[in-house]
C-alpha positions in Angstrom: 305.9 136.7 242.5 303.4 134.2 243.4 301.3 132.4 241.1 297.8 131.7 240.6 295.8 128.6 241.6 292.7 128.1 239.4 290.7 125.1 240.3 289.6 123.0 237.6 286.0 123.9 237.2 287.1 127.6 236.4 289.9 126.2 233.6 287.7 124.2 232.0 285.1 127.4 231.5 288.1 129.4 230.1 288.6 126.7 227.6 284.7 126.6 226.5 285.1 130.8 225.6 287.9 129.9 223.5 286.9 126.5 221.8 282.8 127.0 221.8 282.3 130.5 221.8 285.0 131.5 219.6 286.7 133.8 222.2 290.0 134.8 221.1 293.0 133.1 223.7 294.3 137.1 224.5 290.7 138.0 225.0 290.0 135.7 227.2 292.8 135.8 229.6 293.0 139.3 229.5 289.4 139.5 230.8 290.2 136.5 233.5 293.5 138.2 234.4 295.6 134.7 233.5 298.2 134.9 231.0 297.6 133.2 227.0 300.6 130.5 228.3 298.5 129.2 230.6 295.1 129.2 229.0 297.0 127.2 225.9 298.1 124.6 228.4 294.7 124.3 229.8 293.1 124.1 226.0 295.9 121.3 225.7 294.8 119.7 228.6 290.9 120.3 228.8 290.1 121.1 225.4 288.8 118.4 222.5 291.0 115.9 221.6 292.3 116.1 217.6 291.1 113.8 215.1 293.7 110.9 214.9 292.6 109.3 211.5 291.8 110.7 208.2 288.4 109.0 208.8 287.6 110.7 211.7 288.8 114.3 210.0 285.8 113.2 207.4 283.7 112.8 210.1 284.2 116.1 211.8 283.8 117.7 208.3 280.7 116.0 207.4 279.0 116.6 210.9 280.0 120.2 210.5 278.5 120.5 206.9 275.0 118.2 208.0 274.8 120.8 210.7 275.5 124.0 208.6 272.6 122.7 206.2 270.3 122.0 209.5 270.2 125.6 210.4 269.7 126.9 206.8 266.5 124.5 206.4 265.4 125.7 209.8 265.5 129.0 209.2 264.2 128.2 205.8 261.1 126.4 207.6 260.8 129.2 209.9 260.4 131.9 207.3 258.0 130.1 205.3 255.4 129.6 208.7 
């Protein structure tokens, strides 16, 4: 059995359904026709690097929560036009 080349371009697309647009890993390499092994390795490899620091792990949760509140005010905003 031969194996798959993927060039990089096409990896790094996989890992934006998983890690951007919340694609489940089976989902996703069921529909690409790779196997969940792989697509790990390439979220390992491709995908955002973890927070080291307990300061940085504030900073992710703070950005999240500043842009959770951004979209409510927007849509706020936009109701009220």
């Amino acid at each position: 059995m031969k194996s798959k080349r993927y060039p990089e371009e096409f990896k790094r697309e996989a890992v934006k359904q998983v890690t951007e647009r919340g694609y489940s890993v089976s989902e996703v390499a069921q529909r690409l026709d790779t196997t969940t092994h792989s697509l790990y390795a390439w979220i390992k490899k491709f995908g955002e690097p973890q927070p080291q620091s307990s300061e940085d792990l504030d900073l992710v949760s703070e950005n999240a929560r500043l842009k959770s509140e951004l979209r409510r005010i927007t849509e706020e905003r936009d109701i009220l036009k």
